[in-house]
Structures are given as C-alpha cells and as structure tokens.
N, C-alpha and C positions, 0 to 999 in steps of 0.2 A: 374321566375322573377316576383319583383311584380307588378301590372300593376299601370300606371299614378295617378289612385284616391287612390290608398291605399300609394303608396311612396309621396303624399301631405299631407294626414293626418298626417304621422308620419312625413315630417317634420314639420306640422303646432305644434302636439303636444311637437316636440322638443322644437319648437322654444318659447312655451308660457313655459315651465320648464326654459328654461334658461332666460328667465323675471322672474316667479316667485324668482329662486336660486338667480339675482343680488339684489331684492328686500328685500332675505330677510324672505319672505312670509313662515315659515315652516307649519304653519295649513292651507293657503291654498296648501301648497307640499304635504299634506298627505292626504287631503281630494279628489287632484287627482291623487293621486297614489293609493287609495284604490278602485277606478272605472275602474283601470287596470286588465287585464290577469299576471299571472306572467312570460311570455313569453314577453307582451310587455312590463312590468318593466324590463327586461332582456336586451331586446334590446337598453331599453333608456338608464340605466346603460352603454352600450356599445359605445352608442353617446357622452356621457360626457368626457370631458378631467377628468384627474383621481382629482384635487381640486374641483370639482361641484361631481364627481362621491362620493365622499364622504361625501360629505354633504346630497344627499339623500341618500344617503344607512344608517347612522344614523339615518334615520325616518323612514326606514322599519322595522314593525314586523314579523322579521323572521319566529313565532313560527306560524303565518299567510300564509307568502305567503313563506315557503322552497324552492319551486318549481323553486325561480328566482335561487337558486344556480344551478340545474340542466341545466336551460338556456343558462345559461353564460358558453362565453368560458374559454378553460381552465386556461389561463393567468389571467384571470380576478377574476374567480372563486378563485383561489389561492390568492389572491388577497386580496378578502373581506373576505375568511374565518379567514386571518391574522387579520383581522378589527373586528373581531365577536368573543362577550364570549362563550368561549366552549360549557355552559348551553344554550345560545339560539341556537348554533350548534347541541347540544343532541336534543332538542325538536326538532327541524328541520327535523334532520335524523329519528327520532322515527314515522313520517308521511309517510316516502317512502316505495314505494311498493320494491318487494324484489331486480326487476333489476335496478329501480334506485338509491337502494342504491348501489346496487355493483358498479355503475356507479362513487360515488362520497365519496364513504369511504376511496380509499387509497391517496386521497386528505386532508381531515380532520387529524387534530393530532391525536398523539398517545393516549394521557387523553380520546378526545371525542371518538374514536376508541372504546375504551376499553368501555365506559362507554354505548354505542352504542350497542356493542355486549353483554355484562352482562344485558339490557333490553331483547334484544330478550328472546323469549321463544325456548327449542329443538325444535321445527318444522321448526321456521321460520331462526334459525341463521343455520339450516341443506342447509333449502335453501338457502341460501344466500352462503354458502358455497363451493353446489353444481353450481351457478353462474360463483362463481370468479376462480374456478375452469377452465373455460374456456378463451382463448385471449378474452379481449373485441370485437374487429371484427372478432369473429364467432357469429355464430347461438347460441352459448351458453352461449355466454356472451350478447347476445342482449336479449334472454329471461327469462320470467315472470313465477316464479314456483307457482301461483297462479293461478289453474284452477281449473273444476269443472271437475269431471271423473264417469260414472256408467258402469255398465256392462252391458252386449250384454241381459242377460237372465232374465232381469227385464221388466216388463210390465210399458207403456209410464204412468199412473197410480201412480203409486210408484214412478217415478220420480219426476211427479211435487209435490206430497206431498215432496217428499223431497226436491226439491229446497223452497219448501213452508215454509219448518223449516227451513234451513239456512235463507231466507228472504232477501238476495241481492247474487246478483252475479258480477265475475268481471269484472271491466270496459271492452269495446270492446267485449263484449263477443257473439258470434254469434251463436256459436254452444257448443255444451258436449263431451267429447271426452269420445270415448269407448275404453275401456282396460279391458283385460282379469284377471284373481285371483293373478295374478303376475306381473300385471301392464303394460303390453305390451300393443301396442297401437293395435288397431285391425279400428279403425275408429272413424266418427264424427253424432253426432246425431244435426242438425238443429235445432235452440230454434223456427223457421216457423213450421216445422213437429210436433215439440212437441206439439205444439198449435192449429193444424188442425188435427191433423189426430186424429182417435178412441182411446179411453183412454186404450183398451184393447189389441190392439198390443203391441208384445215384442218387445225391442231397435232391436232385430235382424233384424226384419222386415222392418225397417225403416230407420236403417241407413246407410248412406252413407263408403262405404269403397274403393271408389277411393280418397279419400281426401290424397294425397302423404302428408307423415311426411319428417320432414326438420333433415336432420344428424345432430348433435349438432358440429360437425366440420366442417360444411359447411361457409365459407367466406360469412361475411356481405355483401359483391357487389354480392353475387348469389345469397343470400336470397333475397335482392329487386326486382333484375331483375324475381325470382321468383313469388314475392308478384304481380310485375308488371303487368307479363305475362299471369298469372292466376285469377289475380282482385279477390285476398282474401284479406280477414279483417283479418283471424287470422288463423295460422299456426301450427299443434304440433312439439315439438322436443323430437327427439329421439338418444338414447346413439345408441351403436354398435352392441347392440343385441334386438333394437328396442323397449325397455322400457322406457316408457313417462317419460321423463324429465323437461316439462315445454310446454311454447306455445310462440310464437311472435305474435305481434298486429301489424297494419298497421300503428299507430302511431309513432314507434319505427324503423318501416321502412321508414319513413318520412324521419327522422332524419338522417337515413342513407344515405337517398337519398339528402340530400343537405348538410352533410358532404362531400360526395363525389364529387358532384359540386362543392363545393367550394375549397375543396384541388385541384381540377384538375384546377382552375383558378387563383389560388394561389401562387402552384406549378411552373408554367408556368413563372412567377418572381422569383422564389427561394423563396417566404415567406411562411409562416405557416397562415393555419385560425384560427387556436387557440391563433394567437400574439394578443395583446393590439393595435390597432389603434391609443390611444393614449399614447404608453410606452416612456419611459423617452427617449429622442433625442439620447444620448448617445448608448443605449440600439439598439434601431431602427436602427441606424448607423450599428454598428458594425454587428448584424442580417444583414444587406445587404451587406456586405463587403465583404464579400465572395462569395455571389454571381457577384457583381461585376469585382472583380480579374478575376473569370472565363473568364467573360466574354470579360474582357482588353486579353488577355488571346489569346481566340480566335479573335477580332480586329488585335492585332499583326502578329497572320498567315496570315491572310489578305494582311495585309500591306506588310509585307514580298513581298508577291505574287507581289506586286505592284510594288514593290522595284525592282523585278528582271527586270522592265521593264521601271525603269526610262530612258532611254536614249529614248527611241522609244516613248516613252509621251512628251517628251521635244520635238522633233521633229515634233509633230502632235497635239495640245493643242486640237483638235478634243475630242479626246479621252477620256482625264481626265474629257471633260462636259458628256459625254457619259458614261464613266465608271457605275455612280449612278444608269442607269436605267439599265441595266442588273443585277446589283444585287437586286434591289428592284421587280423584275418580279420573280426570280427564288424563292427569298424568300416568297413573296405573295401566290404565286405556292405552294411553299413547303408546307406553313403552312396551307394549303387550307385542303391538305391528309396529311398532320402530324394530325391535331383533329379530321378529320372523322377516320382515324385509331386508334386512341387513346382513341376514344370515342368507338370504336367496340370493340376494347376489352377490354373493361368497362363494355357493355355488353356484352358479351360473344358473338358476335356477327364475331371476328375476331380470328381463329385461325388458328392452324399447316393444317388442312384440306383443306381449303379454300387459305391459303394464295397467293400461286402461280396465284391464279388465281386473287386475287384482284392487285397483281404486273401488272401481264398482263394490266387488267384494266387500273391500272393509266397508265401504259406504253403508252396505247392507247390514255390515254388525255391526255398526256403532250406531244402527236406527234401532235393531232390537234389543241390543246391552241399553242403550240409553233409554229406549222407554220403560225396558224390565224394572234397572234401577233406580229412574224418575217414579216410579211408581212407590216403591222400598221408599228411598229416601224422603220423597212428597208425606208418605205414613209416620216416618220417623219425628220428621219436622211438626205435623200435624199435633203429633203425641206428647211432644216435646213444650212447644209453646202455645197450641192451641189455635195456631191465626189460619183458619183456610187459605185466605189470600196468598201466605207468606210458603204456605206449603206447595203451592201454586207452581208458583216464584222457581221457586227451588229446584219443584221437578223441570221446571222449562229450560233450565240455566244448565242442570244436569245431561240433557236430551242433548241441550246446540253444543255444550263444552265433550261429551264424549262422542259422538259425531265427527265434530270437529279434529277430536286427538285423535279418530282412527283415520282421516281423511290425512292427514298431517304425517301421522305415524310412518303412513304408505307412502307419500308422497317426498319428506323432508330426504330421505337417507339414495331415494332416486337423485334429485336435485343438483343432492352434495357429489354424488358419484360422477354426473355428469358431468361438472365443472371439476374435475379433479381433488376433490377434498372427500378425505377419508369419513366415510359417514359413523363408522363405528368410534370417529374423537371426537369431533362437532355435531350427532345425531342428536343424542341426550341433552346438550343446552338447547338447543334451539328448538326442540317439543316440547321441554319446563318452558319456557320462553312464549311459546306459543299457549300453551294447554292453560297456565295461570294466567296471562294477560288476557284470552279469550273467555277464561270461567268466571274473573274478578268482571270484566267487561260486561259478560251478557246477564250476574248474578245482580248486582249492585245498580246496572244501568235499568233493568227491570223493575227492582225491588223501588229506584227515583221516583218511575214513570206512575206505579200503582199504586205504591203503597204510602210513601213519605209525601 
C-alpha cells in the first residue's frame, strides 16, 4: 500500500491536471505529462472520468511513451486502443519487449496485429510465439525470451569479449544462464563473478547450479511466492525436458504481486480490477447486480430464520435489539480466518497436509474469543435489561455462533478451493450466510426453549 507522502502527491498532481484540463491549458498538459513515468501517466489516465481521460490521451505520443498501454487496465486499455490510429498502435507495439507484447497483442485489432507480426523478424515473432503459447498466469506466459546464454566450457575471457560485442545487455539482468549444445539449462553464471573473479577460469568453475529453474507451467502465484521466498531478481524457465525457454524478471513479478492483491480485494465485492472506476453508470450498475441478487439472496435465508420466530420476538422485544450483535460478532470472527486462510493459500502456505490442524487451531480460538466475549456481552445484556436468563441466552448463542465462524471461516475458502471456485469471490457470502443463519438460529431458538 502506498504510504501517506506518495498518495498526496498523486493526489496533489491529480488535482493540478484537472485545473490544467478545465482551463484548457493543452501545452502546459503536455509539458507535464512529458516529466511523467509511463506508469504514472497510466495511473492518471485511470483517475479521470473517461471526458478529461480523453482529452489527455489526445496529447499523448504514443510512439513515445507505448508503455502507458501496458499500464492500464484491461478496460481501459481497450478503451484507448479504440481511440488510437492503428499506425501509432504499430509504432507502439514495435518498442515492446517480446513478453509484453504477448501481454497486449490480442487486444489490438486485427490490421495492427498483422501489421505487428509482418515487422517482426523469424527469431523474434518465434518468440513471441513461443510466449503466447502459454496461459498468461504461467511461468510462460509471464516470460521474457530475451536472454543472454554461454556454455559451461568457455573461459570467463571469452565471455566478456563477447558480451563486449553485443554491447548491451537485458534489462534486469543479473546473471548469464548456462546451457549445454542443446540448450538445456545446466545453471547461472553471476555478471558479480564474471567481473571479479580470474579471466582464465572456465564458466564450469564458477558457476552456480543450485539456481532452481521455474517449469514453464508453473502458476503465476507460485512463481512470486517463489521470487519472494528466495529474493531473486531473475529466474530461467524451463519446458519438460528442461530446455531454456526464456527467463522472468522481478519486475514482472511485481506485477503479479499486486494483480493478485487487488483481485483478492476486489473479488471480495464481486468486482473485477480490470473494470473502469469510471465506466458508464449504466454499465457499473449492471456489473454489480448480480452480485447483489446473491447477496439479497442470502439476507432472505436469514430472514426466513427470523421469521420462524416471530411469535417469540413479539413476546420479548428484548431480542430483536439483541439479535444485531450476535450476528455482527460471529461475522467479524468469521472474516477474521476467512483472509488469514485465503491469504495462505495464496501463498501456498495452506494445504491438504496441514489443514486439520489449522481447523484445530481456529477451533481453539473461537472457544476462548467466544467465552471471553460471551462473558463481555452476557454483562452488557445483563446491564441493559436486567433478565439473567436473557443474559444467559446471549452468552451461549455468542460462544456456538463464534466458534462456529471460526470453524467455518477455516474451513469455507478450503472447500471452495477444492472444487475450483475462487474463495477470495464466493468466501465472504457464504460465512455472512453461515455466521447469521447460525447466530439468528442458536440466539432466538434458545431464547423459545427458555425463556418465551
């Protein structure tokens, strides 16, 4: 998250664009948007309602800054590509490195497509091929078929003369990967080694071959948590018989890393991080409306539950003020280990081996949060209305329903994993779901049995 000085600046610099855009001012708009990253042109882009968002993007030079299409999300990006001549679309894409064009080619039309790939040269449209070849959230679709490669049997000597004739290398670049006459990966030679050690050892000697290569089928969220875990800059990938396919950089895993924050925070509302923040009312609407219905959906079960105990609430108007906080504890509860579980297996942190035993766990805290707070709220109620009975009631209802949301909490976003559904989109209804039908249930069916 960004910290207080950096989310002031960007709003201060929002705020002085949308003075400039009511004024008017397009030469001073362009004379601050050329002091930009194209990351933070991306972003500003994404702050504008879409009538300001087009007025600057008219006075960006694409063939300049490509980069912001890369940026922007997906909504958006579709968006302005519709706004943009094909020709400043060609120049754009003829700047990208090979994963980020696979990243943004099958968004572009079919003309610049074409006209995109009849540039490329055999090497680079192989690569690009070999890319797309892969889901985007693998290992294969996140990598960059741009490395540098020598073999094991070359003296360190010969290598810098040869990086000396190419004369740049690519970005991120930390280390040389070694592959054998047929391109297998065998390990990485360090551009630190290269540069200290005697020019007269061979790569054999020198290089590293603990360096784990990444299966080119390996899931985007294990690559990071690998990048994480291990604090690499740069990664090779490997097909199935462990022939170098390419490399991942840490910036590429950035990205992945707050894609997947932001889907899991997103999710969690039923919306997409690739929507428009400012898409047309209409549009926005409807995208929520079905998350909605769900959700009416589940309030209904609820109420039902409720329903079966109109007569005993009319009897006891105790109740109906009480009802609110039993379900707001088990739900709090719930979502407390719904995200620490949701988040561990995110990172691989939660599974089939383990599981029982974090059940255990929560099982454990939600007997001492709920006795803690059955105690608290039993006193509350106590003070409140005066009925021991009712304060009873209360604490017992508190004890089964946060118990229950922590058993639930652990258990629901397993469940959904297993069966293929995202637990970080359907998590959150189905523990409300749970946590009020279960509080309303053991609050209201107790309060019958004793008290009414």
């Amino acid at each position: 998250m960004p910290d207080s000085s950096s989310q002031e600046q960007s709003s201060e610099r929002l705020q002085a664009f949308f003075e400039l855009i009511r004024e008017g001012d397009a030469e001073q708009l362009v004379e601050r948007l050329d002091e930009l990253h194209p990351a933070e042109i991306a972003h500003l882009l994404e702050s504008l309602p879409r009538e300001d968002r087009e007025k600057v993007w008219a006075l960006i030079d694409l063939e300049d800054n490509g980069d912001i299409l890369l940026h922007v999300n997906d909504e958006i990006r579709a968006q302005l590509i519709k706004e943009t001549d094909n020709s400043e679309l060609v120049a754009a894409a003829q700047t990208y490195e090979t994963d980020d064009l696979a990243d943004i080619i099958v968004d572009l039309p079919h003309d610049v497509t074409q006209k995109v790939l009849y540039s490329l040269d055999e090497q680079h449209r192989q690569r690009l091929e070999a890319v797309l070849s892969y889901p985007e959230d693998s290992a294969g679709g996140l990598m960059n078929t741009d490395t540098i490669t020598v073999r094991e049997d070359l003296t360190l000597d010969v290598v810098i003369r040869y990086l000396r004739i190419l004369g740049e290398v690519p970005e991120m670049t930390d280390n040389l990967i070694v592959v054998n006459r047929n391109g297998k990966y065998l390990g990485t030679l360090l551009l630190t080694d290269l540069i200290t050690k005697d020019a007269g050892y061979l790569v054999s000697e020198i290089m590293s071959r603990d360096t784990e290569s990444i299966p080119a089928s390996m899931p985007a969220r294990d690559v990071a948590n690998m990048f994480e875990q291990r604090d690499l800059v740069s990664a090779p990938v490997v097909d199935e018989d462990g022939k170098l396919l390419g490399r991942i950089t840490i910036d590429d895993v950035v990205d992945v890393i707050r894609d997947e924050a932001d889907h899991s925070l997103f999710s969690m509302a039923g919306l997409s991080e690739e929507n428009d923040m400012f898409a047309p009312v209409v549009l926005s609407s409807r995208r929520r409306t079905v998350w909605l219905g769900i959700n009416l959906l589940t309030a209904v079960l609820a109420s039902w539950v409720i329903g079966q105990f109109e007569d005993t609430i009319e009897k006891l108007v105790a109740l109906a003020v009480l009802m609110p906080i039993v379900a707001s504890m088990g739900g709090i509860a719930g979502s407390q280990t719904l995200t620490l579980v949701i988040r561990g297996i995110a990172t691989g942190q939660v599974a089939k081996s383990n599981a029982r035993r974090l059940l255990n766990k929560e099982f454990a805290v939600g007997i001492l949060n709920g006795v803690t707070w059955a105690l608290v709220v039993a006193l509350i109620a106590l003070f409140w209305f005066g009925d021991v009975q009712l304060s009873i009631i209360m604490a017992a209802a508190i004890l089964v329903n946060l118990i229950v949301a922590a058993l639930a909490g652990a258990a629901i976003p397993m469940l959904l994993s297993k069966i293929g559904i995202d637990p970080a989109l359907a998590g959150g209804v189905v523990l409300t779901t749970v946590t009020d039908v279960v509080g309303f249930l053991a609050f209201l069916g107790m309060a019958a049995l004793f008290i009414v």
